[in-house]
TORPA-4810 file (N, C-alpha, C, O; in nm, 3 decimals):
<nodes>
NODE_1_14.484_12.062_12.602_14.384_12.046_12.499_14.247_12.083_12.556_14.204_12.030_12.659_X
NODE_2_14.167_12.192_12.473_14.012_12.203_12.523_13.919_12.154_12.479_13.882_12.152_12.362_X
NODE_3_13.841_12.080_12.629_13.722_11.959_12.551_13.634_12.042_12.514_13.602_12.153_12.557_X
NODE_4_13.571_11.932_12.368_13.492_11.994_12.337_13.375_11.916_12.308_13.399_11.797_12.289_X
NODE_5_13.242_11.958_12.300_13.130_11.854_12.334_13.020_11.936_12.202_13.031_12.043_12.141_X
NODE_6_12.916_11.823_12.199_12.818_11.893_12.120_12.697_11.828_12.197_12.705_11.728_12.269_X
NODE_7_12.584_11.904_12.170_12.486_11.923_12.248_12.377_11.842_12.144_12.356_11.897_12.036_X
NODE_8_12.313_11.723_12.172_12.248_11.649_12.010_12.146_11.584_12.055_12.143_11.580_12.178_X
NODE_9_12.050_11.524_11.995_11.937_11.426_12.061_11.925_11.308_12.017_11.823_11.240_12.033_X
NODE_10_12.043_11.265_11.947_12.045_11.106_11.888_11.987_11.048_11.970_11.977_11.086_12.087_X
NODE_11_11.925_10.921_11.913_11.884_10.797_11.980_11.992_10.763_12.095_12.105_10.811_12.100_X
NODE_12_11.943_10.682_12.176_12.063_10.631_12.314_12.139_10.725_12.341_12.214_10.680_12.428_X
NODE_13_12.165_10.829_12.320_12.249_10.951_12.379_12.200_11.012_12.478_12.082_11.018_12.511_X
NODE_14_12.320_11.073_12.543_12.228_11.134_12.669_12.262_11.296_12.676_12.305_11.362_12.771_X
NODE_15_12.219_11.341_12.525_12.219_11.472_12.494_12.378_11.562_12.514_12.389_11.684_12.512_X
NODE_16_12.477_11.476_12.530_12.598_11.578_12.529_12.695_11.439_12.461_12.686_11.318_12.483_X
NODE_17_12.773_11.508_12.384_12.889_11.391_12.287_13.011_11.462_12.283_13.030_11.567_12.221_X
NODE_18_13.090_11.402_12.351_13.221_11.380_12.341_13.268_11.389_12.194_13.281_11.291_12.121_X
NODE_19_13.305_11.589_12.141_13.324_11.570_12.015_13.449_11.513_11.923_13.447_11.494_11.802_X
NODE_20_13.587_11.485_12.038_13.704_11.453_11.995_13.732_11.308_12.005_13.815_11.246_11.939_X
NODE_21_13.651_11.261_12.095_13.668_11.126_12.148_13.569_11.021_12.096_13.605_10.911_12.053_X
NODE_22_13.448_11.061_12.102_13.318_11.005_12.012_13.286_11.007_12.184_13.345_11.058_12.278_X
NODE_23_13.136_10.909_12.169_13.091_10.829_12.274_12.997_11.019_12.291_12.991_11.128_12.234_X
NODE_24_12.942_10.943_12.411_12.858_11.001_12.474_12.861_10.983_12.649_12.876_10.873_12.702_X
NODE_25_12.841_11.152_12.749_12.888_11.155_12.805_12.797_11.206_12.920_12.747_11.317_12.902_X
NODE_26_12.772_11.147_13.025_12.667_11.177_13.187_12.696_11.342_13.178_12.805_11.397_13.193_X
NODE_27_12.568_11.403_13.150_12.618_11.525_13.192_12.650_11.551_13.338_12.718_11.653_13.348_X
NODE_28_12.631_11.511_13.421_12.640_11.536_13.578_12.785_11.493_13.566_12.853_11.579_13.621_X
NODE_29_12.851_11.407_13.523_13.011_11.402_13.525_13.096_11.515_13.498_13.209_11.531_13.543_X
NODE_30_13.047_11.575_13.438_13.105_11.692_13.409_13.081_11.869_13.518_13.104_11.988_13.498_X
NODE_31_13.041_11.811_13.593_13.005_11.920_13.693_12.910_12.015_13.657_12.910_12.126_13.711_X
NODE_32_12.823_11.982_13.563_12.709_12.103_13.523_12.610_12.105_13.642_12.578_12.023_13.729_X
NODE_33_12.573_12.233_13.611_12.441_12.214_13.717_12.337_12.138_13.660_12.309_12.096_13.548_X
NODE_34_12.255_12.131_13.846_12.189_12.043_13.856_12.030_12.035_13.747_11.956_11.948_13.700_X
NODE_35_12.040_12.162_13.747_11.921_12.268_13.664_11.900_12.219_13.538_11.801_12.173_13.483_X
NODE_36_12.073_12.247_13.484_12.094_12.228_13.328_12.096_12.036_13.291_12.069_11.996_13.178_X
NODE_37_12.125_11.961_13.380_12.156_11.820_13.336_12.023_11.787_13.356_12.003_11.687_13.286_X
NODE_38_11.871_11.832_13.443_11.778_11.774_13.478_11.705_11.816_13.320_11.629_11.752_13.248_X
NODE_39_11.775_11.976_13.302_11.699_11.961_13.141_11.767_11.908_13.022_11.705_11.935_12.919_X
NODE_40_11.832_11.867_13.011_11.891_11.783_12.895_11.840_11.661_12.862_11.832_11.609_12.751_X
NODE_41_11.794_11.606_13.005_11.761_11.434_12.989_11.563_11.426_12.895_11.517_11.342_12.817_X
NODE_42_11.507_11.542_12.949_11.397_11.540_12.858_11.381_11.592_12.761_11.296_11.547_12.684_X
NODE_43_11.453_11.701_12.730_11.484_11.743_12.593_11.482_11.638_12.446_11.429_11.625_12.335_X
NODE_44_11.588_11.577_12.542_11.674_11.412_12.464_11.576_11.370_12.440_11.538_11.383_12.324_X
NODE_45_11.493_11.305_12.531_11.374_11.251_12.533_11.315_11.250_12.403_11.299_11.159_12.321_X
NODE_46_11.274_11.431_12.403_11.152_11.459_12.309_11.182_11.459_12.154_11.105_11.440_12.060_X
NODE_47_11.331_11.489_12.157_11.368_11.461_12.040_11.414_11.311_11.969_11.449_11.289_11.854_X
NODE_48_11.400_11.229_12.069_11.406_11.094_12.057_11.267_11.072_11.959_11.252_11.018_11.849_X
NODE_49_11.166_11.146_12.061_11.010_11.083_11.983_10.958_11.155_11.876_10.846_11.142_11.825_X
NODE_50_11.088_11.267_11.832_11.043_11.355_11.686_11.099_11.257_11.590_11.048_11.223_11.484_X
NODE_51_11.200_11.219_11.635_11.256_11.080_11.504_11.142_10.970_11.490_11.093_10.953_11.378_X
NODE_52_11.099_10.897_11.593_10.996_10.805_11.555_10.867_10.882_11.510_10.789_10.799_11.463_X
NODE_53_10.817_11.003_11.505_10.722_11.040_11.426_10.800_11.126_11.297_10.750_11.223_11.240_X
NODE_54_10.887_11.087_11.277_10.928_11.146_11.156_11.011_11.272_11.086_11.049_11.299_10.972_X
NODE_55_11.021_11.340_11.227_11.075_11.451_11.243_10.975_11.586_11.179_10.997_11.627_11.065_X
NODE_56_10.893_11.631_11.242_10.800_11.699_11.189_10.893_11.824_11.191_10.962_11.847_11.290_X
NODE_57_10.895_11.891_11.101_10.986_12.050_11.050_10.957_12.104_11.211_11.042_12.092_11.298_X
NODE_58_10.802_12.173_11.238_10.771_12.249_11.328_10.827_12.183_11.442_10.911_12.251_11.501_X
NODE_59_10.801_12.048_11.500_10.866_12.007_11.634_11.060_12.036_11.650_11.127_12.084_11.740_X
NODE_60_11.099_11.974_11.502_11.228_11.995_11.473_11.301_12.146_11.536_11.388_12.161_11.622_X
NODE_61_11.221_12.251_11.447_11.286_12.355_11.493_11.251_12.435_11.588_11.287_12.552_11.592_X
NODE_62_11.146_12.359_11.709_11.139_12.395_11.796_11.244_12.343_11.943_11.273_12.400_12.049_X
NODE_63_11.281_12.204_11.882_11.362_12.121_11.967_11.513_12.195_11.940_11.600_12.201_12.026_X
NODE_64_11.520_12.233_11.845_11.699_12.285_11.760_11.666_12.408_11.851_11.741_12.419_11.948_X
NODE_65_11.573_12.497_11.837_11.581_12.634_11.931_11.623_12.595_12.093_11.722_12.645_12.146_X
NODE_66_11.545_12.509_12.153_11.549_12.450_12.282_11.702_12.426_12.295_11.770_12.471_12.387_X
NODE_67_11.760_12.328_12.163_11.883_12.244_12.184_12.008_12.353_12.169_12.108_12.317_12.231_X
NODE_68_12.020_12.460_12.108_12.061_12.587_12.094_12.081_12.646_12.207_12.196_12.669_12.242_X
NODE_69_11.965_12.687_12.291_11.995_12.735_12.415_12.060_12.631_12.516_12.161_12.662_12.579_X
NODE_70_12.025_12.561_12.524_12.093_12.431_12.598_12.243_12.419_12.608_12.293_12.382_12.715_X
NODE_71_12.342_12.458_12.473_12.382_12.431_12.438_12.478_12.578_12.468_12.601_12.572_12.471_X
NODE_72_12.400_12.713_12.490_12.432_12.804_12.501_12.461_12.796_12.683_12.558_12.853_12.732_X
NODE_73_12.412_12.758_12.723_12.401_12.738_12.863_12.481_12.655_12.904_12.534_12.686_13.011_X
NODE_74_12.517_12.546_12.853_12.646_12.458_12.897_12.791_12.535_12.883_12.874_12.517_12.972_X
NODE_75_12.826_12.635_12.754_12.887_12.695_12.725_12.907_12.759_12.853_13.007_12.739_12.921_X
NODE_76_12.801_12.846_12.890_12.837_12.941_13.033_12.903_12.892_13.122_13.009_12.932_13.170_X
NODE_77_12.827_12.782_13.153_12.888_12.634_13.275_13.046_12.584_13.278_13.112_12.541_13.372_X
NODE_78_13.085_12.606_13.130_13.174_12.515_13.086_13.298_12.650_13.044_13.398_12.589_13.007_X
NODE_79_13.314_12.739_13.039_13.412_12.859_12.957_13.481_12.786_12.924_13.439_12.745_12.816_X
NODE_80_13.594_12.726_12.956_13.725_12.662_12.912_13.661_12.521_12.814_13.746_12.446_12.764_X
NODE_81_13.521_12.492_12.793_13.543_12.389_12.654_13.469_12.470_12.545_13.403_12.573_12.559_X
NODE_82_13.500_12.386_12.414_13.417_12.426_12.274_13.281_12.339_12.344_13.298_12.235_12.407_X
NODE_83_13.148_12.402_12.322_13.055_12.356_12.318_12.946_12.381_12.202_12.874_12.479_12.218_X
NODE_84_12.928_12.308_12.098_12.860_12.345_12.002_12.728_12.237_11.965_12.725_12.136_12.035_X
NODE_85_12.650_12.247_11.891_12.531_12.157_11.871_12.436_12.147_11.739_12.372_12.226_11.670_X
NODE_86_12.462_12.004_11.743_12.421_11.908_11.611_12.265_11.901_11.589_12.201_11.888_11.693_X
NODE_87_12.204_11.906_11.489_12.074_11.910_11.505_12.039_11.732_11.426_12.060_11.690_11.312_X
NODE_88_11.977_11.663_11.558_11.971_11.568_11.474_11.850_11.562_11.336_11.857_11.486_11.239_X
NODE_89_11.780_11.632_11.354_11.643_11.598_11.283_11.724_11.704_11.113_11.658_11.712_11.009_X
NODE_90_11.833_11.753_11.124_11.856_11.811_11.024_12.018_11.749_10.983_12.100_11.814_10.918_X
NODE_91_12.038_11.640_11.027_12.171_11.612_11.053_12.290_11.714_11.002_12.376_11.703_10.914_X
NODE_92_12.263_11.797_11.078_12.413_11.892_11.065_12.428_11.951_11.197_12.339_11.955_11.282_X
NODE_93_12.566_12.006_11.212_12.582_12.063_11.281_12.546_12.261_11.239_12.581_12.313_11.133_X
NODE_94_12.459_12.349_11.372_12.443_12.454_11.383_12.455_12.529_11.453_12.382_12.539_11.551_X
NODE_95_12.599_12.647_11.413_12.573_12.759_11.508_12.511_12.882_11.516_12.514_12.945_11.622_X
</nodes>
Protein backbone atom coordinates (compact mmCIF):
# COMPACT_ATOMS: atom_id res chain seq x y z
CA UNK A 1 0.00 0.00 0.00
CA UNK A 2 1.35 3.71 -0.91
CA UNK A 3 1.39 6.27 1.90
CA UNK A 4 -0.12 8.99 1.29
CA UNK A 5 0.08 12.41 3.13
CA UNK A 6 -1.27 15.92 2.60
CA UNK A 7 0.59 18.92 3.13
CA UNK A 8 -2.04 21.51 5.40
CA UNK A 9 -1.67 24.25 8.11
CA UNK A 10 -4.44 23.29 10.52
CA UNK A 11 -4.21 24.42 13.94
CA UNK A 12 -1.89 21.84 16.19
CA UNK A 13 -0.65 20.16 13.06
CA UNK A 14 2.65 19.91 12.15
CA UNK A 15 2.03 20.64 8.46
CA UNK A 16 2.01 16.95 7.02
CA UNK A 17 -1.32 14.48 7.73
CA UNK A 18 -1.43 11.12 7.52
CA UNK A 19 -4.10 10.94 4.67
CA UNK A 20 -5.31 7.18 5.21
CA UNK A 21 -4.78 6.95 8.78
CA UNK A 22 -5.80 10.54 10.05
CA UNK A 23 -3.47 12.06 12.76
CA UNK A 24 -0.67 14.07 12.00
CA UNK A 25 2.84 13.22 11.41
CA UNK A 26 6.87 14.59 12.55
CA UNK A 27 8.04 15.35 9.32
CA UNK A 28 11.66 14.34 10.25
CA UNK A 29 10.11 10.72 10.86
CA UNK A 30 9.73 10.29 7.65
CA UNK A 31 13.24 10.86 6.41
CA UNK A 32 12.70 14.24 4.61
CA UNK A 33 15.33 16.55 4.46
CA UNK A 34 16.56 18.57 6.82
CA UNK A 35 15.90 21.77 4.53
CA UNK A 36 12.33 20.75 3.74
CA UNK A 37 11.08 19.79 7.56
CA UNK A 38 12.94 23.14 8.91
CA UNK A 39 10.47 24.77 6.31
CA UNK A 40 7.30 23.26 7.06
CA UNK A 41 7.36 24.04 10.82
CA UNK A 42 7.08 27.95 9.96
CA UNK A 43 5.05 27.82 7.18
CA UNK A 44 2.53 25.96 9.71
CA UNK A 45 3.22 28.62 11.84
CA UNK A 46 2.13 31.41 9.56
CA UNK A 47 -0.77 29.87 8.50
CA UNK A 48 -1.77 29.16 11.99
CA UNK A 49 -1.81 33.17 12.43
CA UNK A 50 -3.84 33.69 8.99
CA UNK A 51 -6.74 31.76 10.81
CA UNK A 52 -6.62 33.96 13.92
CA UNK A 53 -6.66 37.09 11.72
CA UNK A 54 -9.23 35.73 9.68
CA UNK A 55 -7.77 34.37 6.81
CA UNK A 56 -7.06 37.36 4.69
CA UNK A 57 -7.65 36.13 0.70
CA UNK A 58 -4.07 37.82 -0.12
CA UNK A 59 -2.08 36.06 2.89
CA UNK A 60 -4.26 32.85 2.06
CA UNK A 61 -3.10 32.54 -1.39
CA UNK A 62 0.11 33.37 -0.74
CA UNK A 63 0.51 30.62 2.03
CA UNK A 64 -1.53 27.90 -0.57
CA UNK A 65 1.32 28.98 -3.25
CA UNK A 66 4.12 28.42 -0.50
CA UNK A 67 2.01 25.20 0.73
CA UNK A 68 1.87 23.93 -3.03
CA UNK A 69 5.43 24.03 -3.46
CA UNK A 70 6.08 22.45 -0.20
CA UNK A 71 4.07 19.96 -1.04
CA UNK A 72 5.68 19.65 -4.49
CA UNK A 73 8.94 19.14 -2.82
CA UNK A 74 8.00 16.45 -0.41
CA UNK A 75 6.66 14.66 -3.47
CA UNK A 76 10.37 14.71 -4.89
CA UNK A 77 11.65 13.45 -1.38
CA UNK A 78 9.02 10.96 -1.16
CA UNK A 79 8.41 9.19 -5.12
CA UNK A 80 6.86 6.07 -3.80
CA UNK A 81 3.94 8.16 -1.66
CA UNK A 82 0.71 10.21 -2.88
CA UNK A 83 1.54 13.59 -1.59
CA UNK A 84 -1.11 16.13 -2.08
CA UNK A 85 -2.32 19.46 -0.20
CA UNK A 86 -5.32 20.86 1.60
CA UNK A 87 -5.70 24.47 1.78
CA UNK A 88 -6.82 25.26 5.08
CA UNK A 89 -7.95 28.88 4.73
CA UNK A 90 -10.12 27.51 1.70
CA UNK A 91 -10.99 24.22 3.24
CA UNK A 92 -10.47 22.07 0.27
CA UNK A 93 -8.23 20.11 -1.00
CA UNK A 94 -5.87 21.57 -4.25
CA UNK A 95 -4.02 20.30 -6.99
Amino acid sequence: MTDEFLIDGMLSGTGVRDAINGGYVDPKSLGLSEALARNLAPWQARYEEAQFAGFPDDLVAELDEEGVALASRFQEEQPGAKVGYFSSGLMKRLD
